[in-house]
C-alpha positions as CSV (number, residue, x, y, z in Angstrom):
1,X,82.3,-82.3,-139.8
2,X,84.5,-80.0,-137.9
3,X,81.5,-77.9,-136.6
4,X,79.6,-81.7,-135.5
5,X,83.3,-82.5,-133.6
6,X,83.2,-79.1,-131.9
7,X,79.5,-79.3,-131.0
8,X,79.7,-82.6,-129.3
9,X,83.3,-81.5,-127.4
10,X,81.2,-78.7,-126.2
11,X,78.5,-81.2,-125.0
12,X,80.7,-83.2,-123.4
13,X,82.1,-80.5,-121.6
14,X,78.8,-79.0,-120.5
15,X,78.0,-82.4,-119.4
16,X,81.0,-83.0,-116.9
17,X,80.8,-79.7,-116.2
18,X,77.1,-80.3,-115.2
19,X,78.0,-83.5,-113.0
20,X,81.0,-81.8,-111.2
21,X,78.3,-79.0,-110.1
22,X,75.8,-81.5,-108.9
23,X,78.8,-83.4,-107.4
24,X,79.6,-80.3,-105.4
25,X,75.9,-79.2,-105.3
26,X,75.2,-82.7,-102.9
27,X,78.3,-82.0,-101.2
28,X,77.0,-79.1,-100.1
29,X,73.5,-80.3,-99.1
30,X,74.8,-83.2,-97.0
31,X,77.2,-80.6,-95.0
32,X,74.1,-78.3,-94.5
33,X,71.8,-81.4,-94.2
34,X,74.7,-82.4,-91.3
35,X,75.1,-78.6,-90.2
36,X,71.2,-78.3,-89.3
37,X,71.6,-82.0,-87.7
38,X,73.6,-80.7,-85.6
39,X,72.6,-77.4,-84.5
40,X,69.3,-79.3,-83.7
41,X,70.7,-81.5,-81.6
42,X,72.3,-78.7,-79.5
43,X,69.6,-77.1,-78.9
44,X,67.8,-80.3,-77.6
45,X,70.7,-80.7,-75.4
46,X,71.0,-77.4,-74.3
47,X,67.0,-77.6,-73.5
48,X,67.7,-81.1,-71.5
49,X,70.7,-79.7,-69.2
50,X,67.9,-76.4,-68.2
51,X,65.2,-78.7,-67.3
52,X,68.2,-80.9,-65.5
53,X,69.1,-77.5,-63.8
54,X,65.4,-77.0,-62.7
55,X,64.3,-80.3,-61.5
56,X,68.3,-79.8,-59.2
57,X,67.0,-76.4,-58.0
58,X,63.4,-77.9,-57.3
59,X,64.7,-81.0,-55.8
60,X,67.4,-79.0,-53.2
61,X,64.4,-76.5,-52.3
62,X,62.3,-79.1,-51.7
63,X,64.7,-81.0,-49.4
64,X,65.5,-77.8,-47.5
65,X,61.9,-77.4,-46.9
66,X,61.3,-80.7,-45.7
67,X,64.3,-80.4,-43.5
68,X,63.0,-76.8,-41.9
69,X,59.5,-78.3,-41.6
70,X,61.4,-82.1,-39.5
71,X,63.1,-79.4,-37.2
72,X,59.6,-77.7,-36.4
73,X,58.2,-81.0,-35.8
74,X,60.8,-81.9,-33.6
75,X,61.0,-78.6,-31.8
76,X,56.9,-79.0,-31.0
């Protein structure tokens, strides 16, 4: 009787034990889940402001040549 008391105790124990690990186990998947979230995000943003930086430089570039080529026109 004593041993059946201790067993189930034990797998009681084991039991809790087992949920407090899964508890911490999801814990720690939904900060990694969150972490790679994150860093994804990032480096989509990080990808938008270059092409943002691009298109700028393309677009100023552009206008400067247009400009150089209205002064040639007007100077002919």
């Amino acid at each position: 009787m004593c041993i059946q008391s201790l067993n189930i105790v034990q797998m009681e124990t084991s039991k809790n034990t087992w949920q407090k690990r899964k508890k911490i186990d999801l814990a720690k998947l939904k900060q990694y889940s969150l972490s790679i979230i994150l860093l994804k995000a990032l480096k989509f943003y990080i990808r938008i402001k270059q092409y943002i930086v691009i298109l700028s430089r393309a677009t100023s570039y552009y206008m400067r040549e247009q400009q150089k080529l209205l002064i040639l026109a007007q100077l002919a």
